[in-house]
PyMOL commands that place a pseudoatom at each C-alpha (Angstrom):
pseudoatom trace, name=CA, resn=UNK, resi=1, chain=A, elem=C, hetatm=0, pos=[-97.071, -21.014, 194.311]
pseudoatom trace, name=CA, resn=UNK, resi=2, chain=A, elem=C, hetatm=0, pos=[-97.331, -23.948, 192.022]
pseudoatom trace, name=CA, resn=UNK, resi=3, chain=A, elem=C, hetatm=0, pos=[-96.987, -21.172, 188.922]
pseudoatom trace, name=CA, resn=UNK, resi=4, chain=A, elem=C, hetatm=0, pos=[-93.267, -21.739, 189.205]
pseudoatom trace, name=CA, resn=UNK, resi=5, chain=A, elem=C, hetatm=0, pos=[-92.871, -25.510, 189.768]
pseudoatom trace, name=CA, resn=UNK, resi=6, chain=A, elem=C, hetatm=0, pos=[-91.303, -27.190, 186.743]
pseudoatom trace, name=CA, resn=UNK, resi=7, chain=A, elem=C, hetatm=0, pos=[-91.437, -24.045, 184.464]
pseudoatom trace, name=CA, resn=UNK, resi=8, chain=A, elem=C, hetatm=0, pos=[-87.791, -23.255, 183.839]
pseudoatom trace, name=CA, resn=UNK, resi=9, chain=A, elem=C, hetatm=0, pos=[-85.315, -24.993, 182.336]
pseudoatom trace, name=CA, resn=UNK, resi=10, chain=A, elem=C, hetatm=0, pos=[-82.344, -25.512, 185.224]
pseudoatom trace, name=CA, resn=UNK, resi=11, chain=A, elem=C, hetatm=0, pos=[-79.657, -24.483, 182.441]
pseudoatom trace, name=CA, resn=UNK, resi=12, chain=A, elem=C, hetatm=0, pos=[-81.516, -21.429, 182.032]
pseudoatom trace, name=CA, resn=UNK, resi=13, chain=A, elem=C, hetatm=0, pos=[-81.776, -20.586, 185.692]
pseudoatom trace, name=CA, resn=UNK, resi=14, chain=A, elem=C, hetatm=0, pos=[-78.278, -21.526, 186.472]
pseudoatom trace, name=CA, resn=UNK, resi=15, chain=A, elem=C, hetatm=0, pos=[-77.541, -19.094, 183.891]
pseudoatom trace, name=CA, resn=UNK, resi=16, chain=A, elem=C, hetatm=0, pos=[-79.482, -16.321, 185.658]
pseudoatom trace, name=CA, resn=UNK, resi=17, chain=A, elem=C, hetatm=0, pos=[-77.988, -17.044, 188.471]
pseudoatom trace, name=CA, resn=UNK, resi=18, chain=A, elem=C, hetatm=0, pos=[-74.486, -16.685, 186.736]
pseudoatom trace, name=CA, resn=UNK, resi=19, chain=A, elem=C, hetatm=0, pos=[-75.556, -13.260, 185.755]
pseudoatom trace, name=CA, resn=UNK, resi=20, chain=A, elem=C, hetatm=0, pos=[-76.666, -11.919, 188.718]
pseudoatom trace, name=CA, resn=UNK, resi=21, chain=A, elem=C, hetatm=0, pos=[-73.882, -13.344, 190.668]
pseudoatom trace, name=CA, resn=UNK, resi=22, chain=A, elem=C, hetatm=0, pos=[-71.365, -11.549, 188.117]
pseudoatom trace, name=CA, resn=UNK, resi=23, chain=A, elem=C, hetatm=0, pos=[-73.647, -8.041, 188.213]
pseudoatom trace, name=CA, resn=UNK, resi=24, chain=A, elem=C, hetatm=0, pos=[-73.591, -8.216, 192.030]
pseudoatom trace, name=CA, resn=UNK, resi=25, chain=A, elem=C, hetatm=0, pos=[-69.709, -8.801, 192.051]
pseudoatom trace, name=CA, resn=UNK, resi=26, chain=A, elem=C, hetatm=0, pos=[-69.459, -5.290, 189.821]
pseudoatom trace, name=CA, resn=UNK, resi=27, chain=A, elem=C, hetatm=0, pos=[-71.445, -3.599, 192.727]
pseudoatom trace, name=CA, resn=UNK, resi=28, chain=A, elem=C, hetatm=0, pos=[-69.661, -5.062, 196.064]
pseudoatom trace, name=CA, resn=UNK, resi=29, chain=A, elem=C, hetatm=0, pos=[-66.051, -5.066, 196.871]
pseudoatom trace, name=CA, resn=UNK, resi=30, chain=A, elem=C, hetatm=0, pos=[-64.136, -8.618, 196.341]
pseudoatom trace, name=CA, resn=UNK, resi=31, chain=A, elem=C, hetatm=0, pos=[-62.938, -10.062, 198.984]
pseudoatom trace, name=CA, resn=UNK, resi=32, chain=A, elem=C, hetatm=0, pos=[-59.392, -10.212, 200.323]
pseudoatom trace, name=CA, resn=UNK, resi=33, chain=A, elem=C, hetatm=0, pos=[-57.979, -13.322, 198.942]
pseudoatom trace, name=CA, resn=UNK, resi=34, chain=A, elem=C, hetatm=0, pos=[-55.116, -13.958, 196.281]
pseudoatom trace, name=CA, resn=UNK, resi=35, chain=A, elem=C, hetatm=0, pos=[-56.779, -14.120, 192.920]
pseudoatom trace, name=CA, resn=UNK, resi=36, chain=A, elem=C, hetatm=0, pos=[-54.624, -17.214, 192.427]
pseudoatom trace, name=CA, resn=UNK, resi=37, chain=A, elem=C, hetatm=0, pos=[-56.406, -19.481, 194.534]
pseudoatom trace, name=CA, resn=UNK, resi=38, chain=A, elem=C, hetatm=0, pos=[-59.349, -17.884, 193.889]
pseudoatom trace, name=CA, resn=UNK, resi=39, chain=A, elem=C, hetatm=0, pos=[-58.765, -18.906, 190.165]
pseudoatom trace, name=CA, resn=UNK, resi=40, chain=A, elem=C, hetatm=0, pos=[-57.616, -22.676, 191.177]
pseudoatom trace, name=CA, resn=UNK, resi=41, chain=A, elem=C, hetatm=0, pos=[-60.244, -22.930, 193.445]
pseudoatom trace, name=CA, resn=UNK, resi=42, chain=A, elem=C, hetatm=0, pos=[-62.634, -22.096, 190.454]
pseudoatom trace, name=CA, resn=UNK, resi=43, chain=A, elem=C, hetatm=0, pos=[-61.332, -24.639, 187.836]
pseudoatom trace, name=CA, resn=UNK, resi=44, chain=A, elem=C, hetatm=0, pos=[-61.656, -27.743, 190.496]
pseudoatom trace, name=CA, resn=UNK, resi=45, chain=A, elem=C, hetatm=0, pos=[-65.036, -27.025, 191.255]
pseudoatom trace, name=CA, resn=UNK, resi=46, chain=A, elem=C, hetatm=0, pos=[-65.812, -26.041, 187.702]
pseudoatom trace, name=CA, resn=UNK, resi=47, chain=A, elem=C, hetatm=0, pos=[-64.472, -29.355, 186.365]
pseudoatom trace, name=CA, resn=UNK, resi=48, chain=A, elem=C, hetatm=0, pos=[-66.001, -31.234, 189.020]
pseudoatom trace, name=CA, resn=UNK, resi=49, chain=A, elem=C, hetatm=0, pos=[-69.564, -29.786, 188.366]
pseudoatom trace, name=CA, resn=UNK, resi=50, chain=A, elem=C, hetatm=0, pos=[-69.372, -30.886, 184.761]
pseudoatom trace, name=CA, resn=UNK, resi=51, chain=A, elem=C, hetatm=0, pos=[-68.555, -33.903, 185.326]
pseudoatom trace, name=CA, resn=UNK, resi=52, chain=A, elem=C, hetatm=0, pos=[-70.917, -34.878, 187.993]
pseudoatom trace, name=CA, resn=UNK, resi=53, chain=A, elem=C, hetatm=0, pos=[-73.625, -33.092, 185.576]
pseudoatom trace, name=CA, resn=UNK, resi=54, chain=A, elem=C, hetatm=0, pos=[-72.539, -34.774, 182.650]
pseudoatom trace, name=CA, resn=UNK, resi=55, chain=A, elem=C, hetatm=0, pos=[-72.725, -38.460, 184.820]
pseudoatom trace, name=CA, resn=UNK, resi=56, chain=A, elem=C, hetatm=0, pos=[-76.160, -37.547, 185.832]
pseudoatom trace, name=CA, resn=UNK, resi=57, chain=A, elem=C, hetatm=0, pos=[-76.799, -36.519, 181.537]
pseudoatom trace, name=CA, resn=UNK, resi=58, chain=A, elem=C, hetatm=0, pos=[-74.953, -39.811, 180.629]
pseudoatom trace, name=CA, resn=UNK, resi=59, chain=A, elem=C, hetatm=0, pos=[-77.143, -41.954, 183.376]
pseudoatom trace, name=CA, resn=UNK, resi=60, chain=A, elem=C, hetatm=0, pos=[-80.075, -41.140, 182.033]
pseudoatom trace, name=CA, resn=UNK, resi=61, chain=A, elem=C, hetatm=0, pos=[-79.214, -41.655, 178.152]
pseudoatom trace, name=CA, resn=UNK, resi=62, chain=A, elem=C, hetatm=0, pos=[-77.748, -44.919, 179.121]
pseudoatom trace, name=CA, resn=UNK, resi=63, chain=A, elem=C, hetatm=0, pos=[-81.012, -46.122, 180.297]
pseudoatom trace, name=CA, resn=UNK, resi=64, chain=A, elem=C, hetatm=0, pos=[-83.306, -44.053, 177.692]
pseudoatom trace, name=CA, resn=UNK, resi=65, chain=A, elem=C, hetatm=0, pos=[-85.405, -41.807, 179.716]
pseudoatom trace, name=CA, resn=UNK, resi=66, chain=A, elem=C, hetatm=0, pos=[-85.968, -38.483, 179.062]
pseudoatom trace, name=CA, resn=UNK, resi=67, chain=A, elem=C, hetatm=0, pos=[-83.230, -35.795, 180.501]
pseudoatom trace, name=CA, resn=UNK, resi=68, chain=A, elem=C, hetatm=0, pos=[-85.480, -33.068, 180.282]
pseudoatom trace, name=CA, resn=UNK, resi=69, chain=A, elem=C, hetatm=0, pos=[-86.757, -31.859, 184.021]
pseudoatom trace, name=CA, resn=UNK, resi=70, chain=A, elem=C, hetatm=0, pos=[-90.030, -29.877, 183.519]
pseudoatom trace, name=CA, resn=UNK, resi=71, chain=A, elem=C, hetatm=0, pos=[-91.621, -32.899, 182.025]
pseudoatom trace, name=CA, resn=UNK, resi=72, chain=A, elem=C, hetatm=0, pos=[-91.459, -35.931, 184.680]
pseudoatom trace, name=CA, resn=UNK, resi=73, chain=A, elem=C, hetatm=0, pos=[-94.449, -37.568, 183.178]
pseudoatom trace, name=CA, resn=UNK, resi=74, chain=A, elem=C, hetatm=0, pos=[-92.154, -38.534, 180.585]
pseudoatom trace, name=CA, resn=UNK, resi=75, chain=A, elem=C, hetatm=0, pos=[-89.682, -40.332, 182.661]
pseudoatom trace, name=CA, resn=UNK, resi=76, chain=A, elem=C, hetatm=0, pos=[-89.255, -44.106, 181.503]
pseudoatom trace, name=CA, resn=UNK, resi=77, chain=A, elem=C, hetatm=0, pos=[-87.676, -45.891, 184.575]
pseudoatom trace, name=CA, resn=UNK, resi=78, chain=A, elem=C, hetatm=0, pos=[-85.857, -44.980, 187.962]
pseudoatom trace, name=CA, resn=UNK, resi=79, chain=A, elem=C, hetatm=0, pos=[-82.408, -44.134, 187.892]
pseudoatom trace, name=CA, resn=UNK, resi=80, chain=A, elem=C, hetatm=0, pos=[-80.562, -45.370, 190.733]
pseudoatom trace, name=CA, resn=UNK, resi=81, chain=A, elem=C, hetatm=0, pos=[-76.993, -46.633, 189.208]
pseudoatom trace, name=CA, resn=UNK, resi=82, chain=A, elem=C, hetatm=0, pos=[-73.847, -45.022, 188.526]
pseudoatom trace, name=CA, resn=UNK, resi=83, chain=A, elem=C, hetatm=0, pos=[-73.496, -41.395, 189.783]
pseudoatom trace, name=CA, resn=UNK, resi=84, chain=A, elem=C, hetatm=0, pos=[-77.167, -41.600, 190.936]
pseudoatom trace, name=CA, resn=UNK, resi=85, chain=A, elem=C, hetatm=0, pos=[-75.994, -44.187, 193.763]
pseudoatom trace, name=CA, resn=UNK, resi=86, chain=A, elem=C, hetatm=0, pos=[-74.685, -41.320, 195.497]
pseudoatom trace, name=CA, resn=UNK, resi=87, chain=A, elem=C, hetatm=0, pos=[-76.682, -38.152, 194.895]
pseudoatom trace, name=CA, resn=UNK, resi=88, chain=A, elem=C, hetatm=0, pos=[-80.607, -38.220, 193.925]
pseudoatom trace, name=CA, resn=UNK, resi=89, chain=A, elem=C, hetatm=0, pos=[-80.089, -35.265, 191.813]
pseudoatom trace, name=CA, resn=UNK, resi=90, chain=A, elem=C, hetatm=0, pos=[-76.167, -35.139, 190.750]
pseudoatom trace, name=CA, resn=UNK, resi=91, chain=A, elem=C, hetatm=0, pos=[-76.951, -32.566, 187.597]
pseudoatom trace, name=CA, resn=UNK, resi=92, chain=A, elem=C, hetatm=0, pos=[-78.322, -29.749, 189.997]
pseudoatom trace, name=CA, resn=UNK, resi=93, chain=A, elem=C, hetatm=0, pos=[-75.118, -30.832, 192.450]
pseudoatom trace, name=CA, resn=UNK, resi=94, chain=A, elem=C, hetatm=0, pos=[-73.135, -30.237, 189.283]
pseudoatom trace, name=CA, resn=UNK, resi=95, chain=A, elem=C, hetatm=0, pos=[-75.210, -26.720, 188.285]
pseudoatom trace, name=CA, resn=UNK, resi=96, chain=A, elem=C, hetatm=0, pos=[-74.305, -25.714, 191.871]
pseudoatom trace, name=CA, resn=UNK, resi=97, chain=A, elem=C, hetatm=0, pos=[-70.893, -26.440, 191.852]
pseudoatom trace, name=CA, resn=UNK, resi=98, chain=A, elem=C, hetatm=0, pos=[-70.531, -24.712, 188.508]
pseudoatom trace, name=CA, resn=UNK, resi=99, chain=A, elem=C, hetatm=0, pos=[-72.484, -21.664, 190.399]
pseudoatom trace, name=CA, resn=UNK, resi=100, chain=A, elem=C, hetatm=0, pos=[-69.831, -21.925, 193.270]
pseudoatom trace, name=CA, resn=UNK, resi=101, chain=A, elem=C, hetatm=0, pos=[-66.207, -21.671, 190.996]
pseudoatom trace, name=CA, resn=UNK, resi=102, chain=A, elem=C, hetatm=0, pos=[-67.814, -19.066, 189.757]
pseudoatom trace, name=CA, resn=UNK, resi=103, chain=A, elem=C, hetatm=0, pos=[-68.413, -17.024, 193.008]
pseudoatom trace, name=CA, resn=UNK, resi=104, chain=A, elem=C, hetatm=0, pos=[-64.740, -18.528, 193.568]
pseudoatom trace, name=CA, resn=UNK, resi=105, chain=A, elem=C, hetatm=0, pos=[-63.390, -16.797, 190.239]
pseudoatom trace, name=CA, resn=UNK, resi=106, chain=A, elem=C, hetatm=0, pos=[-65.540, -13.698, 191.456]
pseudoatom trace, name=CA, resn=UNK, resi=107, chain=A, elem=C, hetatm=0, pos=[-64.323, -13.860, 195.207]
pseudoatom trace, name=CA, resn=UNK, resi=108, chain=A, elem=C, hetatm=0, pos=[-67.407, -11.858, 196.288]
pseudoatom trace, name=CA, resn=UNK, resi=109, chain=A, elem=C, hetatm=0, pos=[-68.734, -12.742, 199.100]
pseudoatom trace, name=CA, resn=UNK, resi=110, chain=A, elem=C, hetatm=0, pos=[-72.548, -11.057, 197.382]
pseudoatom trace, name=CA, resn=UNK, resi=111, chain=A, elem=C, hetatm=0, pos=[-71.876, -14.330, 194.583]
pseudoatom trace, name=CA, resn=UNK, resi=112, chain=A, elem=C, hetatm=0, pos=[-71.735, -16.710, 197.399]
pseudoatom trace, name=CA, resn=UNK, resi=113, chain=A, elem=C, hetatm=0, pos=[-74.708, -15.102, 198.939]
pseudoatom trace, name=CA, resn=UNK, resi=114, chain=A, elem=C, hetatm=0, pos=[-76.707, -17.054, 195.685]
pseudoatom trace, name=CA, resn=UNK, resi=115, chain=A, elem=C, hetatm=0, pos=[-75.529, -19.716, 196.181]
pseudoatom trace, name=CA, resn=UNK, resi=116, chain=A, elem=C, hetatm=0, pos=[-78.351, -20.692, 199.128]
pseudoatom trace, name=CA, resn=UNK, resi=117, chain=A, elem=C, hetatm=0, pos=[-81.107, -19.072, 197.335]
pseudoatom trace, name=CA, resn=UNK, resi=118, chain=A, elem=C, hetatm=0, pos=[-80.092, -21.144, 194.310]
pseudoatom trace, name=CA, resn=UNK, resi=119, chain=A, elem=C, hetatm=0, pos=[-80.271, -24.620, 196.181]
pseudoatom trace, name=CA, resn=UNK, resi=120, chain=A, elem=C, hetatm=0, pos=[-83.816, -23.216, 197.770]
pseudoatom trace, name=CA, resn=UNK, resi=121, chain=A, elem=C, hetatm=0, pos=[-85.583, -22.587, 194.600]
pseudoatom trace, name=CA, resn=UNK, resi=122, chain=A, elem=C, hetatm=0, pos=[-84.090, -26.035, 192.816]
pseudoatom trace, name=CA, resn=UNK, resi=123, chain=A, elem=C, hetatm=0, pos=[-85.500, -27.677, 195.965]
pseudoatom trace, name=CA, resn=UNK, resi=124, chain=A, elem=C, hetatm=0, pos=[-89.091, -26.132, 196.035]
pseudoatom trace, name=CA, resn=UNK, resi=125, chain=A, elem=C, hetatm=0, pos=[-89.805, -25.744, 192.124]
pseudoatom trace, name=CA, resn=UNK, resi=126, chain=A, elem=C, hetatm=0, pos=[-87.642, -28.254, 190.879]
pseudoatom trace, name=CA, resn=UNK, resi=127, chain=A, elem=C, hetatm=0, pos=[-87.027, -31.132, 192.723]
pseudoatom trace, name=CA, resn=UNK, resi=128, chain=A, elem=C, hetatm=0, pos=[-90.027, -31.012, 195.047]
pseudoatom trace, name=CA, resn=UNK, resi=129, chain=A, elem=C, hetatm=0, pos=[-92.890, -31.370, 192.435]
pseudoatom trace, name=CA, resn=UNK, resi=130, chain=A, elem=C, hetatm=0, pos=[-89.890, -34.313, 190.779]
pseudoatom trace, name=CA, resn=UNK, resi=131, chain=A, elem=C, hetatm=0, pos=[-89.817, -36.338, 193.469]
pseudoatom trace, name=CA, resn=UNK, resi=132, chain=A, elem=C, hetatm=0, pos=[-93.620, -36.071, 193.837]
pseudoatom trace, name=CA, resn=UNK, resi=133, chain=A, elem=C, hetatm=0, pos=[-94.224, -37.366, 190.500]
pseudoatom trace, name=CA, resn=UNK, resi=134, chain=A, elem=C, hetatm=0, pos=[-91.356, -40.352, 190.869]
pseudoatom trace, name=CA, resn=UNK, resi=135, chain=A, elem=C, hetatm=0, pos=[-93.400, -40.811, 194.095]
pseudoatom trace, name=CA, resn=UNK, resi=136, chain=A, elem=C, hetatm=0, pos=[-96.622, -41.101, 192.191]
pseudoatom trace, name=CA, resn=UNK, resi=137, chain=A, elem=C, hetatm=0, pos=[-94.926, -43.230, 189.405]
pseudoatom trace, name=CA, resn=UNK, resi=138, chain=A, elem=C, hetatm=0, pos=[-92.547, -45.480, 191.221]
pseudoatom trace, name=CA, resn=UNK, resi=139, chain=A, elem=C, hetatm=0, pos=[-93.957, -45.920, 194.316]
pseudoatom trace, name=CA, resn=UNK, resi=140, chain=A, elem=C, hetatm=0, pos=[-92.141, -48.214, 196.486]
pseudoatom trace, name=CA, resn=UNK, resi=141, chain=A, elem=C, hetatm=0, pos=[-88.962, -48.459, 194.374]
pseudoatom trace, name=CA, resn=UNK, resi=142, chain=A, elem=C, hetatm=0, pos=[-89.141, -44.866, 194.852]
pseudoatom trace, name=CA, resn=UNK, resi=143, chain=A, elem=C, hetatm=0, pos=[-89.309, -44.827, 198.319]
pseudoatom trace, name=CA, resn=UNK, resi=144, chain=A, elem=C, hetatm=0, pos=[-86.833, -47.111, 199.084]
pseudoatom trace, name=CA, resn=UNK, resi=145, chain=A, elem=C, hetatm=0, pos=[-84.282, -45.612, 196.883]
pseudoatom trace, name=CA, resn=UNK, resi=146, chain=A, elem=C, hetatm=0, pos=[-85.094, -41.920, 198.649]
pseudoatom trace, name=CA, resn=UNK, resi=147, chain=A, elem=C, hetatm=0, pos=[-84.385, -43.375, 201.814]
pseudoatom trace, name=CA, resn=UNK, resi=148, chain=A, elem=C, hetatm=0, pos=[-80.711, -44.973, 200.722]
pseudoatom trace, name=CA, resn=UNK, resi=149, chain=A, elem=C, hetatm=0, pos=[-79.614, -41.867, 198.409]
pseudoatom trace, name=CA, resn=UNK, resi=150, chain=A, elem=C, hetatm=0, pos=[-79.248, -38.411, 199.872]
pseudoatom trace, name=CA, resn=UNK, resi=151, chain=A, elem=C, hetatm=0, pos=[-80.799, -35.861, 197.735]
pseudoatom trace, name=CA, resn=UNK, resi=152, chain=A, elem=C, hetatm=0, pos=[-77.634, -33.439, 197.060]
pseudoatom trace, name=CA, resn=UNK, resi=153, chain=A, elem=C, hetatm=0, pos=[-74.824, -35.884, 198.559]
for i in range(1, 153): cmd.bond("trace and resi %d" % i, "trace and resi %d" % (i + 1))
show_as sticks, trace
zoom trace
């Protein structure tokens, strides 16, 4: 189903998946854990996630290619430096980790059940038909780099 590929904006989706963790969390009991550390759980992974988001943001301004996901054709040259030495995609790491303090905050164990089915579609709409088209466009640098830098961590 190539309909799907490219076609929504991660922030967007990251947001749907915010809601329908939070609407699932109304519906199922939370679980049985101190809302303390459910809360300081939350704020580490929330802070971490926007940081290794905005690294992965910052990367890609430093070097002056286009941040914007759905439209690969428009990317200007490989990023393989700073955050990017570690993680092949470190904004969707950072969208997932956001996704996770909040299933943390939520301590629902139906919120954490996303969480998979969150990585799954970034991996088959989003980063699939991505790393086909820095494939395509970079070729052996592309290559090489995929086979030194994991794609989540």
């Amino acid at each position: 189903m190539h309909a799907l590929e490219l076609k929504i904006p991660p922030v967007i989706l990251v947001a749907l998946f915010a809601l329908a963790m939070w609407l699932l969390a109304q519906l199922v009991m939370p679980l049985p854990f101190p809302a303390l550390w459910g809360w300081v759980l939350a704020l580490c992974l929330a802070l971490t996630g926007m940081a290794v988001a905005l690294l992965g943001v910052l990367a890609f301004r430093w070097v002056d290619t286009t941040v914007d996901p759905r439209v690969p054709e428009q990317t200007s040259s490989l990023v393989s430096r700073g955050i990017y030495r570690y993680s092949r995609n470190p904004k969707y790491l950072g969208f997932l980790l956001l996704l996770t303090a909040l299933a943390c905050y939520l301590m629902n164990l139906a919120a954490f059940a996303l969480l998979p089915l969150f990585v799954l579609y970034m991996h088959r709409w989003q980063i699939a038909p991505e790393e086909r088209h820095l494939l395509e466009k970079f070729g052996a640098e592309y290559q090489a780099y995929t086979e030194k830098v994991r794609r989540w961590l």
